[in-house]
PDB file of the backbone (N, CA, C, O) and the ligand in Angstrom, with CONECT records:
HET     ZN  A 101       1
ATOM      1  N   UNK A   1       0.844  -1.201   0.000  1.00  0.00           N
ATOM      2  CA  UNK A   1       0.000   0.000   0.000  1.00  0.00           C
ATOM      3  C   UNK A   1       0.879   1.252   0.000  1.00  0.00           C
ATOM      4  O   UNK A   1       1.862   1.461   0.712  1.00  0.00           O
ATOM      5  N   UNK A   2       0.339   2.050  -0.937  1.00  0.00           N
ATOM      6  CA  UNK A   2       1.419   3.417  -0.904  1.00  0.00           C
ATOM      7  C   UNK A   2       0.532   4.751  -0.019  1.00  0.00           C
ATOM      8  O   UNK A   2      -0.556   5.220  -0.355  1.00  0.00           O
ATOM      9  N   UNK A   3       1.323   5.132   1.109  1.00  0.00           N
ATOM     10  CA  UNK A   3       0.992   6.266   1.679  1.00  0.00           C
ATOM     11  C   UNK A   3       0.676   7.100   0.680  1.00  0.00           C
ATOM     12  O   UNK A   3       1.409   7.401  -0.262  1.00  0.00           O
ATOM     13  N   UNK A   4      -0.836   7.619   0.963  1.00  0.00           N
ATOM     14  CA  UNK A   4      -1.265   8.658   0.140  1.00  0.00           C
ATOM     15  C   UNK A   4      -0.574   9.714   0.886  1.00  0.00           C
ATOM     16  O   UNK A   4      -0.405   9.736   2.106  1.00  0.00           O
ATOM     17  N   UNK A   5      -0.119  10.754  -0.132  1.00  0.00           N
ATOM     18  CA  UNK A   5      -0.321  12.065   0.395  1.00  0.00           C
ATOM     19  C   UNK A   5      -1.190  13.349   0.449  1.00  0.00           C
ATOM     20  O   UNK A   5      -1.897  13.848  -0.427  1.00  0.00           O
ATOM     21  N   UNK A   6      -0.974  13.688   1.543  1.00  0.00           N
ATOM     22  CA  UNK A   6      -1.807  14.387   2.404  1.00  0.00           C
ATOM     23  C   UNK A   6      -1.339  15.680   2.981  1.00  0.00           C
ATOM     24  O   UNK A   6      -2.082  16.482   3.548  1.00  0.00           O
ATOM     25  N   UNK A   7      -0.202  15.810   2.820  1.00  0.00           N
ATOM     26  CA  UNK A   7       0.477  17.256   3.306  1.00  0.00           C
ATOM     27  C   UNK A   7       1.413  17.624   2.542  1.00  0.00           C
ATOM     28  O   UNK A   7       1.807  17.054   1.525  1.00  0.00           O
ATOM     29  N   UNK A   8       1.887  18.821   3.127  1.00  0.00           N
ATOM     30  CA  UNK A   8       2.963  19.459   2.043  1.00  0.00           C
ATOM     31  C   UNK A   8       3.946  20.136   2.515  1.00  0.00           C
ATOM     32  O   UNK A   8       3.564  21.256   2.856  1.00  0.00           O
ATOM     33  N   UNK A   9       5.279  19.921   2.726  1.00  0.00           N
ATOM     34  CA  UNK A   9       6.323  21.024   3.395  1.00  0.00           C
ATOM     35  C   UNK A   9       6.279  22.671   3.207  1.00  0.00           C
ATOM     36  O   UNK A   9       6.717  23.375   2.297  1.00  0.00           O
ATOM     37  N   UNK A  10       5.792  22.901   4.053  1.00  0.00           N
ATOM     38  CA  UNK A  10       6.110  24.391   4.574  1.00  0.00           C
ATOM     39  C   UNK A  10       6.969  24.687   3.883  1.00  0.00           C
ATOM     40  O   UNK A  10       6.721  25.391   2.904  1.00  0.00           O
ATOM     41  N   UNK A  11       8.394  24.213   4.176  1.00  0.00           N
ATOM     42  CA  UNK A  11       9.461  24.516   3.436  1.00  0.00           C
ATOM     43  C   UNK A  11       9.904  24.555   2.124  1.00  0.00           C
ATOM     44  O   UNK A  11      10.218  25.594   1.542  1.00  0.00           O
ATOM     45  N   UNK A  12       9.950  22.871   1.401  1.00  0.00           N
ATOM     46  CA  UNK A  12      10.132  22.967   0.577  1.00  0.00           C
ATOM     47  C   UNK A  12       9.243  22.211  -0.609  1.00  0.00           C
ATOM     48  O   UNK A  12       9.548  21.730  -1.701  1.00  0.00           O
ATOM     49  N   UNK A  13       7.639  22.374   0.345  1.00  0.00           N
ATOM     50  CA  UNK A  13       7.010  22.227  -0.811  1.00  0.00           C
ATOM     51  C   UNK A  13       6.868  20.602  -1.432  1.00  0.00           C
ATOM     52  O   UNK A  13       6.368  20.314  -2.520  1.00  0.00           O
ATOM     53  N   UNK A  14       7.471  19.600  -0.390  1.00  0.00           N
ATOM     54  CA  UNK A  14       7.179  18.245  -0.976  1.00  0.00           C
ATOM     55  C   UNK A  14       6.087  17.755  -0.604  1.00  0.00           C
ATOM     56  O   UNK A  14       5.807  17.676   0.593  1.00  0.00           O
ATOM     57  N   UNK A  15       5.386  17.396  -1.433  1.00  0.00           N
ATOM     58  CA  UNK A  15       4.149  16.189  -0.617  1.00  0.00           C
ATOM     59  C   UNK A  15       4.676  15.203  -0.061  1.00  0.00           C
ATOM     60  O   UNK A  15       5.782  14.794  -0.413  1.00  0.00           O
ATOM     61  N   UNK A  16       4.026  14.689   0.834  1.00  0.00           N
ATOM     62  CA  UNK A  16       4.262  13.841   1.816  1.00  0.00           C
ATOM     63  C   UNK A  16       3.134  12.904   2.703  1.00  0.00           C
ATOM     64  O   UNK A  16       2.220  13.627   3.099  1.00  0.00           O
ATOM     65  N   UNK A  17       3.015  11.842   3.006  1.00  0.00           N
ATOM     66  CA  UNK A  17       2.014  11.369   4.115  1.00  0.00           C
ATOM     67  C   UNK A  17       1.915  11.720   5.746  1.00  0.00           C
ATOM     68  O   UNK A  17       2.817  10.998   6.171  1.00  0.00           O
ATOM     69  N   UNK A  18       1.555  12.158   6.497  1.00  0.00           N
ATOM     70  CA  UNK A  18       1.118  12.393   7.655  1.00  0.00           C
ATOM     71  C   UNK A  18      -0.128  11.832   8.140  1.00  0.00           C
ATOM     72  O   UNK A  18      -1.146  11.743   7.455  1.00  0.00           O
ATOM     73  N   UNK A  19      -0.039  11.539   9.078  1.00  0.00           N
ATOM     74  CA  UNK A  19      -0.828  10.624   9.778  1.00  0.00           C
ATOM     75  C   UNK A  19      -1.963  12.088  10.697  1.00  0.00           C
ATOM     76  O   UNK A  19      -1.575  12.897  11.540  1.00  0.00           O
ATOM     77  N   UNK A  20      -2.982  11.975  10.261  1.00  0.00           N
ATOM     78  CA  UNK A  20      -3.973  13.061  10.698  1.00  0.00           C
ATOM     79  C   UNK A  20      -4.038  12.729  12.016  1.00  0.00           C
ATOM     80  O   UNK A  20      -3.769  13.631  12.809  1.00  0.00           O
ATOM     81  N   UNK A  21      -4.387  11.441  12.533  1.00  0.00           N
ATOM     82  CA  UNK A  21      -4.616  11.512  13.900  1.00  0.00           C
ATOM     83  C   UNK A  21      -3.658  11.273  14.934  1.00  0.00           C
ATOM     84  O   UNK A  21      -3.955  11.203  16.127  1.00  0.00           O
ATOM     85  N   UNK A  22      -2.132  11.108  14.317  1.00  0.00           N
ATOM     86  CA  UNK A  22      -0.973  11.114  15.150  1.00  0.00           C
ATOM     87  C   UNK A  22      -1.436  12.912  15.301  1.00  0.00           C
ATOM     88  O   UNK A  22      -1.623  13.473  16.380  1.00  0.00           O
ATOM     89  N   UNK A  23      -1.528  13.457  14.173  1.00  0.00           N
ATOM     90  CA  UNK A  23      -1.494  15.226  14.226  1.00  0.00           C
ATOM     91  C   UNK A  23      -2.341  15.490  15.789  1.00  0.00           C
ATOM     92  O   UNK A  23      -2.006  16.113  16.797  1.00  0.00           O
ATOM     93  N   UNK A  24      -3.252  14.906  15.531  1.00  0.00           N
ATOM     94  CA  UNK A  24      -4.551  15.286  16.696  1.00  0.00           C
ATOM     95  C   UNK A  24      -4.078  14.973  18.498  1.00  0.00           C
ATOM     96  O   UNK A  24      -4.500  15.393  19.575  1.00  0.00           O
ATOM     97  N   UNK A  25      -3.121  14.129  18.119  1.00  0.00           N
ATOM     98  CA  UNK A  25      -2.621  13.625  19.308  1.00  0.00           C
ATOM     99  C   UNK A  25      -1.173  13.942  19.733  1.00  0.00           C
ATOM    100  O   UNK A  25      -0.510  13.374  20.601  1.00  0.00           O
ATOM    101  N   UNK A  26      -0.777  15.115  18.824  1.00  0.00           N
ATOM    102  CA  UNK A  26       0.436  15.553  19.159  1.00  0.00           C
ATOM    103  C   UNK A  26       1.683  14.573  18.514  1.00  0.00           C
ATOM    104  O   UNK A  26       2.829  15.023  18.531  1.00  0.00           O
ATOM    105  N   UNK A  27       1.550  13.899  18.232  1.00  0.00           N
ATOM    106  CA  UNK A  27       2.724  12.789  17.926  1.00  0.00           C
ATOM    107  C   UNK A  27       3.437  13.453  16.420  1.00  0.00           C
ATOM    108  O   UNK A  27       2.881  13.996  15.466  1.00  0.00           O
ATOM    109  N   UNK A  28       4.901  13.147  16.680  1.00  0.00           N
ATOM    110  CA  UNK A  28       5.453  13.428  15.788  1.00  0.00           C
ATOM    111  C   UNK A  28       5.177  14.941  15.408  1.00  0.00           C
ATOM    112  O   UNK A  28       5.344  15.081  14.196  1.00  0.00           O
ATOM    113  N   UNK A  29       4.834  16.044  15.995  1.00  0.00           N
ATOM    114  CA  UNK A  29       3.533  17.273  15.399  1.00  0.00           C
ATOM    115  C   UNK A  29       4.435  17.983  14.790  1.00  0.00           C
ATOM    116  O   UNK A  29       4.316  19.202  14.662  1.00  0.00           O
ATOM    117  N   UNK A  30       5.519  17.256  14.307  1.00  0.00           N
ATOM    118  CA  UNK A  30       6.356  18.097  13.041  1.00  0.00           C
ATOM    119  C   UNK A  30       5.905  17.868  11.495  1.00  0.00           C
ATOM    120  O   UNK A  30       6.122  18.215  10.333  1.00  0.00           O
ATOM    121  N   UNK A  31       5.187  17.104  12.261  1.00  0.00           N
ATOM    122  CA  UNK A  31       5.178  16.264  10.510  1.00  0.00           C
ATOM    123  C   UNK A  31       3.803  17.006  10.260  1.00  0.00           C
ATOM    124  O   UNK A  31       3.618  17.193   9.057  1.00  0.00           O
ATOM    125  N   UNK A  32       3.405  17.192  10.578  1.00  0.00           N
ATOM    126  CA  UNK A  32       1.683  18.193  10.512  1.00  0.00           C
ATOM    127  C   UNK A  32       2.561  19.333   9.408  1.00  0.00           C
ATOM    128  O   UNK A  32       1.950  19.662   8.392  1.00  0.00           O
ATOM    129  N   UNK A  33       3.876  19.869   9.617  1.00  0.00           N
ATOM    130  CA  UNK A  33       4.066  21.198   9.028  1.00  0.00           C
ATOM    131  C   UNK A  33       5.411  20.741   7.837  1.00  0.00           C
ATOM    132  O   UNK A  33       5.507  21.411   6.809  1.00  0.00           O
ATOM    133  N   UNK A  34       6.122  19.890   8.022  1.00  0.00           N
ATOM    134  CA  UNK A  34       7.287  19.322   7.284  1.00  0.00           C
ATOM    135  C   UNK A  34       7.583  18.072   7.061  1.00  0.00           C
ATOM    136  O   UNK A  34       7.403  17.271   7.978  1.00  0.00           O
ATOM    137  N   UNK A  35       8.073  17.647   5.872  1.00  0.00           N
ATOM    138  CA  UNK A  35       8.340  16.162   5.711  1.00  0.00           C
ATOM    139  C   UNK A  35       9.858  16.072   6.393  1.00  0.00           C
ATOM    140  O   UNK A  35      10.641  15.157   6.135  1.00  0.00           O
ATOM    141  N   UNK A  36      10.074  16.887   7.072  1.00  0.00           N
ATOM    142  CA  UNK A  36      11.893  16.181   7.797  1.00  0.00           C
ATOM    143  C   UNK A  36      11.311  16.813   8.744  1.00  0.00           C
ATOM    144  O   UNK A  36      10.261  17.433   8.575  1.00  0.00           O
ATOM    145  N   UNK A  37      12.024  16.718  10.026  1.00  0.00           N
ATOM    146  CA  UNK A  37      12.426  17.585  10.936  1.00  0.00           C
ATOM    147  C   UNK A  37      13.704  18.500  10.902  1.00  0.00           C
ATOM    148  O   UNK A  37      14.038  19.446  11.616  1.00  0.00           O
ATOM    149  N   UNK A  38      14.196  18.001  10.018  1.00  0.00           N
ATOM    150  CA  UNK A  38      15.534  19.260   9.968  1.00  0.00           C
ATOM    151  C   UNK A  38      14.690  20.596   8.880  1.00  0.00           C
ATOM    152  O   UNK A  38      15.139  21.738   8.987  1.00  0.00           O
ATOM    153  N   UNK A  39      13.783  20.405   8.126  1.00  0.00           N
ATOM    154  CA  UNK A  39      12.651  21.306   7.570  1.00  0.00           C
ATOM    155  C   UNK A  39      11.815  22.223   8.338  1.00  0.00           C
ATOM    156  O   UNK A  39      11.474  23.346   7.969  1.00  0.00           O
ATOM    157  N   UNK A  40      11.441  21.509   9.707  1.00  0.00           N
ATOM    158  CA  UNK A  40      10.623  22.117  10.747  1.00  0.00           C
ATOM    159  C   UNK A  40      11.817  22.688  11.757  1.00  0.00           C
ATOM    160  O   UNK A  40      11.302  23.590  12.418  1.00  0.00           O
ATOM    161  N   UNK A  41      12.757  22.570  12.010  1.00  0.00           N
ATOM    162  CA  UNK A  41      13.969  23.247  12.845  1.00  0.00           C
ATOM    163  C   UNK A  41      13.928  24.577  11.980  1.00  0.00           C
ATOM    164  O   UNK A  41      13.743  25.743  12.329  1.00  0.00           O
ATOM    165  N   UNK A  42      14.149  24.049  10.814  1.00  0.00           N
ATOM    166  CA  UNK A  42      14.072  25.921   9.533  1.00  0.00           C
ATOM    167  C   UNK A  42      13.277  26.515  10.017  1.00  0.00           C
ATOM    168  O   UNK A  42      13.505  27.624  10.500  1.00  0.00           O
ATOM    169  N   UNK A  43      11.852  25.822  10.029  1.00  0.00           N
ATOM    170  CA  UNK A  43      10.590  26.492   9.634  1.00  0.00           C
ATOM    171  C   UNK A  43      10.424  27.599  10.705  1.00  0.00           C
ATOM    172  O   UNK A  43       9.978  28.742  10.607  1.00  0.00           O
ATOM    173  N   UNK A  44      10.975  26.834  11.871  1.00  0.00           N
ATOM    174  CA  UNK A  44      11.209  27.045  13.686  1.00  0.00           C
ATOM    175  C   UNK A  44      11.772  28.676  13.602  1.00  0.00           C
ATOM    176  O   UNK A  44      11.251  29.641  14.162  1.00  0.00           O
ATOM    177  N   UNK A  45      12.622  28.677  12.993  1.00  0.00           N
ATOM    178  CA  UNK A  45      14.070  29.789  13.130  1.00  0.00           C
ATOM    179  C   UNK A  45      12.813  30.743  12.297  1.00  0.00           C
ATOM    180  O   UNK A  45      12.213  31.599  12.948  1.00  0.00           O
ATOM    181  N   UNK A  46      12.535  30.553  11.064  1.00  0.00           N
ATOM    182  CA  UNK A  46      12.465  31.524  10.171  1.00  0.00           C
ATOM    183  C   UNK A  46      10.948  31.988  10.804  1.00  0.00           C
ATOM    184  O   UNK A  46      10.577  33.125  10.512  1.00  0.00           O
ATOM    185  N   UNK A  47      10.174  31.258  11.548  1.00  0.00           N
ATOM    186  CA  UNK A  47       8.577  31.933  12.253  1.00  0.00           C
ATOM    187  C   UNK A  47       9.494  32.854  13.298  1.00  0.00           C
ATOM    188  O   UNK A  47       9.243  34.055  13.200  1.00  0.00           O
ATOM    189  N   UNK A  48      10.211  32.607  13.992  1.00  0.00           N
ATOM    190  CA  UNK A  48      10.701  33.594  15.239  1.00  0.00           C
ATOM    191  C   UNK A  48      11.207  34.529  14.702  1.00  0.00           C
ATOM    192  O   UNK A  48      10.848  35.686  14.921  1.00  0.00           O
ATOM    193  N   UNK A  49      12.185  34.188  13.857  1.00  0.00           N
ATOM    194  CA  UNK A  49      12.897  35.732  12.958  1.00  0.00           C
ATOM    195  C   UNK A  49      11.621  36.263  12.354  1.00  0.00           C
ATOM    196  O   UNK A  49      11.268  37.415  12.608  1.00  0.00           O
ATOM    197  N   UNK A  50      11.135  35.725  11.814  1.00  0.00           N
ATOM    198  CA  UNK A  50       9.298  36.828  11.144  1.00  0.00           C
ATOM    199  C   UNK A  50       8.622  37.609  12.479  1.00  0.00           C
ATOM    200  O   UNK A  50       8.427  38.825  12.471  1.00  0.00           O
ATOM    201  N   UNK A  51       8.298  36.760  13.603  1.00  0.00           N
ATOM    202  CA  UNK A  51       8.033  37.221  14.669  1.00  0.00           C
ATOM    203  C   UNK A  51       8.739  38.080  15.448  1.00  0.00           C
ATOM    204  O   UNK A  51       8.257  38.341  16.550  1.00  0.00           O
ATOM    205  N   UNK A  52       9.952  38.670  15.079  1.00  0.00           N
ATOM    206  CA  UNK A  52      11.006  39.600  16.020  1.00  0.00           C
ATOM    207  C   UNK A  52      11.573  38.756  17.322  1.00  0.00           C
ATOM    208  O   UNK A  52      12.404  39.244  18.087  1.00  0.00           O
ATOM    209  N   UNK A  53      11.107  37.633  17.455  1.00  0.00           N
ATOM    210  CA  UNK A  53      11.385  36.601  18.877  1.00  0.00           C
ATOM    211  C   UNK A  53      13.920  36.392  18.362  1.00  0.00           C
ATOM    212  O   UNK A  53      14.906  36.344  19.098  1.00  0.00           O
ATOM    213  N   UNK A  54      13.770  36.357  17.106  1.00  0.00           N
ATOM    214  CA  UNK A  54      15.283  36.105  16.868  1.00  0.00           C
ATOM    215  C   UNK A  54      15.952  37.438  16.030  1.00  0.00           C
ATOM    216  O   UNK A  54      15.376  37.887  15.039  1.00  0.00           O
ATOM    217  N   UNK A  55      16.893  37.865  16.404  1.00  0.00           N
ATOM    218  CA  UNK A  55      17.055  39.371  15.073  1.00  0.00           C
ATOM    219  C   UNK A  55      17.945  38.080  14.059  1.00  0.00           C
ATOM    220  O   UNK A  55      18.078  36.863  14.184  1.00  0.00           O
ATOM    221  N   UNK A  56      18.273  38.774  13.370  1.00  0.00           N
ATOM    222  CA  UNK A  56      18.856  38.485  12.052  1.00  0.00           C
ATOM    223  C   UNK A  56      20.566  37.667  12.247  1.00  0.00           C
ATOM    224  O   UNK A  56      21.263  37.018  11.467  1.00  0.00           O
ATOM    225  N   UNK A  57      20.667  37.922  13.081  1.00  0.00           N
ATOM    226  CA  UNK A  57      22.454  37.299  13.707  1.00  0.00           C
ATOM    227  C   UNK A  57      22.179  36.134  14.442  1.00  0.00           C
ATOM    228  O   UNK A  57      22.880  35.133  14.295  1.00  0.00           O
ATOM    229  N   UNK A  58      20.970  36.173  15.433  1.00  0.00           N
ATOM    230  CA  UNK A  58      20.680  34.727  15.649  1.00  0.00           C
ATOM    231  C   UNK A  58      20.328  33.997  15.043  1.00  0.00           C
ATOM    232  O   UNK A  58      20.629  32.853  15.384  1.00  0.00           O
ATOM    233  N   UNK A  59      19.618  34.138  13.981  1.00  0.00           N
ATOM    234  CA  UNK A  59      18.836  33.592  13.141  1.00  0.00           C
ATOM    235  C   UNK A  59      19.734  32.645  12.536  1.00  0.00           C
ATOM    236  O   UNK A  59      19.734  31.414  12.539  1.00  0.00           O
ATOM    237  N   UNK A  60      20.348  33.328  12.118  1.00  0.00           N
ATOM    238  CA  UNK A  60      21.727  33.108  11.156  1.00  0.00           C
ATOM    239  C   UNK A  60      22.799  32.345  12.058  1.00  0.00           C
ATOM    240  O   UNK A  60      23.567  31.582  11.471  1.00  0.00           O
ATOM    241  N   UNK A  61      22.884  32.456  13.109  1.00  0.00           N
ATOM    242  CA  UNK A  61      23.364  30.914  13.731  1.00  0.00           C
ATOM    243  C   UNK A  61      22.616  29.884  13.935  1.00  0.00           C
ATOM    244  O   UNK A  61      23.126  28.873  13.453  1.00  0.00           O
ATOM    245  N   UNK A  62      21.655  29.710  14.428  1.00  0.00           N
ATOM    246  CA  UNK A  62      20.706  28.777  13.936  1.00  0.00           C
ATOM    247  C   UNK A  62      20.747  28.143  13.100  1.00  0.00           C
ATOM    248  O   UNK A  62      20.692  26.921  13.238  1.00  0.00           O
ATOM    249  N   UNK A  63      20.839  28.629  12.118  1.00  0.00           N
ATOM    250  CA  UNK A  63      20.049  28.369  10.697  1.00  0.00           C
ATOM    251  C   UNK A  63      21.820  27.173  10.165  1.00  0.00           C
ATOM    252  O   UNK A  63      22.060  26.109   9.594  1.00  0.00           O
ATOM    253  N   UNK A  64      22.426  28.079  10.711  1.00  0.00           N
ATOM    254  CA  UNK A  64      24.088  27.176  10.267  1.00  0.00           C
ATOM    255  C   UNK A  64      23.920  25.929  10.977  1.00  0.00           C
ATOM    256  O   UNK A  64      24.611  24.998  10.561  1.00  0.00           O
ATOM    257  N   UNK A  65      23.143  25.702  11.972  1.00  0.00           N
ATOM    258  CA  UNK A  65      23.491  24.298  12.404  1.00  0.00           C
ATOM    259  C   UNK A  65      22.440  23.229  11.669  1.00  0.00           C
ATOM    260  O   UNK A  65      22.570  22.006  11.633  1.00  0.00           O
ATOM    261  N   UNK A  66      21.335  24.047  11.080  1.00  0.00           N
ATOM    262  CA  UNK A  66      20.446  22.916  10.067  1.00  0.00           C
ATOM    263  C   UNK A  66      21.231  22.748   8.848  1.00  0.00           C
ATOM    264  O   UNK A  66      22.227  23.429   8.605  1.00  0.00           O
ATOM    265  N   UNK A  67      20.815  21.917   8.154  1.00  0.00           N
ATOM    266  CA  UNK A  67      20.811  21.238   6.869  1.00  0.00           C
ATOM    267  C   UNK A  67      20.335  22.266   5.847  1.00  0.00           C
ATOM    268  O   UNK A  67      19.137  22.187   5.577  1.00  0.00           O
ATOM    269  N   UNK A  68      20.859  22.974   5.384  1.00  0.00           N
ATOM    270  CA  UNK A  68      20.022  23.827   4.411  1.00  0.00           C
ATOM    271  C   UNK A  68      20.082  23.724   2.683  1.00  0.00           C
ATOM    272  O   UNK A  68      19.540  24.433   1.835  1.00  0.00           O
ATOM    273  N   UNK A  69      21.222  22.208   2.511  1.00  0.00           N
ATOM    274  CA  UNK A  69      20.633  21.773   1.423  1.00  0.00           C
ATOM    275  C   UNK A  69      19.722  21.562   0.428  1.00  0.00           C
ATOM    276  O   UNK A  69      18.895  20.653   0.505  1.00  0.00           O
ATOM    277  N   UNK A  70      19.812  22.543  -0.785  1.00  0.00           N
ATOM    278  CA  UNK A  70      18.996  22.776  -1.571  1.00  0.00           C
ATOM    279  C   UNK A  70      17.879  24.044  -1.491  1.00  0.00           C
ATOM    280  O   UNK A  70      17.043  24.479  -2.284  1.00  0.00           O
ATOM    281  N   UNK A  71      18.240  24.359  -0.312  1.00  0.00           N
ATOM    282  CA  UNK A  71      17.505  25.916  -0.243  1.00  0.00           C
ATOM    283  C   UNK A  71      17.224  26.625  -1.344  1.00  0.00           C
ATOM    284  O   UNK A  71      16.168  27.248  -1.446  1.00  0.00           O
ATOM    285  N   UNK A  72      18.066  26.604  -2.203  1.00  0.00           N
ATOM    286  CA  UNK A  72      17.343  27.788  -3.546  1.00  0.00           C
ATOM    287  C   UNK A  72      16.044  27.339  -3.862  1.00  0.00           C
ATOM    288  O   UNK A  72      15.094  28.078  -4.122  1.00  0.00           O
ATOM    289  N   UNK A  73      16.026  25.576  -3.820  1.00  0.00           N
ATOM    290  CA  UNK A  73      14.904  25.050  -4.479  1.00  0.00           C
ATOM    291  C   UNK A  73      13.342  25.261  -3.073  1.00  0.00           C
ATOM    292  O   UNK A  73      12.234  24.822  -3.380  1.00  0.00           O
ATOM    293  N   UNK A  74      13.515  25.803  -1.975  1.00  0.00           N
ATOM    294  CA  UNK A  74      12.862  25.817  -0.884  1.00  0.00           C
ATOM    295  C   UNK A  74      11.083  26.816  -1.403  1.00  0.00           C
ATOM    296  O   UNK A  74      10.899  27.479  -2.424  1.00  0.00           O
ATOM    297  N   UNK A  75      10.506  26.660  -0.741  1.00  0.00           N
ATOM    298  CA  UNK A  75       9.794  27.710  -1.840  1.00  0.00           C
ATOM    299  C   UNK A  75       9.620  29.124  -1.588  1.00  0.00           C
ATOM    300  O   UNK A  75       9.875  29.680  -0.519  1.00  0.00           O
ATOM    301  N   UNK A  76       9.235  29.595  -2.488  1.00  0.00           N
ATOM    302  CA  UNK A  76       9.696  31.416  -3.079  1.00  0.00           C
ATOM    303  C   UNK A  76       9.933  32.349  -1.691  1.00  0.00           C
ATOM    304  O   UNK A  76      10.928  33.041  -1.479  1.00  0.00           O
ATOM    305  N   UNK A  77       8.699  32.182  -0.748  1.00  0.00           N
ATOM    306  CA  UNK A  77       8.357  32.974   0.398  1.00  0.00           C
ATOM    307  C   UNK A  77       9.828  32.764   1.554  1.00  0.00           C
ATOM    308  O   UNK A  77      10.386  33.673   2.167  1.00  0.00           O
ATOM    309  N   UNK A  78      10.252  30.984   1.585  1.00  0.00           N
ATOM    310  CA  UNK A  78      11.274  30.663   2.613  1.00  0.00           C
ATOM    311  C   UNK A  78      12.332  31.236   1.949  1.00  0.00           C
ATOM    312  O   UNK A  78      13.196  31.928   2.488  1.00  0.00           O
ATOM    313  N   UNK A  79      12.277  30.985   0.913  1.00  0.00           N
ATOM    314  CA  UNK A  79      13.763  31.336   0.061  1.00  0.00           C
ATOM    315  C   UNK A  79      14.507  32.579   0.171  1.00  0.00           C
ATOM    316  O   UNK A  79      15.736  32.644   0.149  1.00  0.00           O
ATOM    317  N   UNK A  80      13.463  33.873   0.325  1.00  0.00           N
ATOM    318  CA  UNK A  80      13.269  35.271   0.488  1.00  0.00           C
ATOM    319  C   UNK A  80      14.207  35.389   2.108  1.00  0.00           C
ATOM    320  O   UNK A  80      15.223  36.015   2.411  1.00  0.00           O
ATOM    321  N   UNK A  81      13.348  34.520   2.846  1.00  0.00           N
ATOM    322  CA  UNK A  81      13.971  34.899   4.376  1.00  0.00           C
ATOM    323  C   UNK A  81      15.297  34.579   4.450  1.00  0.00           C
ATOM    324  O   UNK A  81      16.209  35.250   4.934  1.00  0.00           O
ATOM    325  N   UNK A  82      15.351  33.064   3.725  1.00  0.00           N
ATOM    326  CA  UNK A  82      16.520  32.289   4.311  1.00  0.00           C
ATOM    327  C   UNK A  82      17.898  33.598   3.555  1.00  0.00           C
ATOM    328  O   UNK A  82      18.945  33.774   4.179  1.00  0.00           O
ATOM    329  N   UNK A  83      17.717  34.097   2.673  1.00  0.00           N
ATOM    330  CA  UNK A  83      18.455  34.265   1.690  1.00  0.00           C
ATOM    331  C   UNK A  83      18.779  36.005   2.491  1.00  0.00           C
ATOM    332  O   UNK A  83      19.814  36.636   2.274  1.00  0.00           O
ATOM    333  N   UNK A  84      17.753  36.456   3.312  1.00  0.00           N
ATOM    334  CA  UNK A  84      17.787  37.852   3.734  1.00  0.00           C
ATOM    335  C   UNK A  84      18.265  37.504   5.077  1.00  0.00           C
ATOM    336  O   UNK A  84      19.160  38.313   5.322  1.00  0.00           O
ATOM    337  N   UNK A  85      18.143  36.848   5.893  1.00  0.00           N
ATOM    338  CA  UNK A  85      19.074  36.112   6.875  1.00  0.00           C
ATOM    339  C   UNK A  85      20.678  35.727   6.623  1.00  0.00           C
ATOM    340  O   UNK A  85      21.536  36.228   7.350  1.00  0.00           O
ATOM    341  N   UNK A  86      20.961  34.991   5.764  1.00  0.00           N
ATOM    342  CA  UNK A  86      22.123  34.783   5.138  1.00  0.00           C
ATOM    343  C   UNK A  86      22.794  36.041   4.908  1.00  0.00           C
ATOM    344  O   UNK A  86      23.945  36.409   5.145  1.00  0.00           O
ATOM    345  N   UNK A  87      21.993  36.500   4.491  1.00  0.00           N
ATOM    346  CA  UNK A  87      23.185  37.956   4.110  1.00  0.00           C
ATOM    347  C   UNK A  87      23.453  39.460   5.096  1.00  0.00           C
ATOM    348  O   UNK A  87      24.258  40.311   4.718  1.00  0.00           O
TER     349      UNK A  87
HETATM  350 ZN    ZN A 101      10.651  19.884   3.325  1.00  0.00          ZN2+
END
């Protein structure tokens, strides 16, 4: 049986399967927003830097200890932050 998909990375936009009622029950509740967790660690950094909770220098350490492989391909909106963070 092939996991239908049902969600879509925040980040970078992959479909993916998630389990709706793990969602409901907290389990795994990364996967509700990202198909990795190193996707939802991003997602993490770049809501607080949007929110003023990180300025732009924390952010940007953060962000060095995720995986940010393939970021250009991330989609348009993350790409904007990650890329205005970075610099
Ligand atoms: Zn992703």
């Amino acid at each position: 049986m092939t996991a239908k998909i049902n969600h879509w990375c925040v980040i970078c936009g992959t479909g993916y399967h998630g389990c709706d009622s793990c969602d409901a029950v907290g389990i795994h509740s990364w996967k509700k927003h990202t198909d990795t967790l190193n996707h939802y660690q991003i997602y993490f950094i770049i809501n607080d830097y949007t929110y003023g909770i990180l300025n732009k220098k924390q952010a940007r350490e953060k962000l060095y200890h995720c995986d940010l492989t393939g970021w250009e391909h991330f989609l348009p909106n993350v790409r904007v932050l990650i890329a205005e963070i970075l610099t």
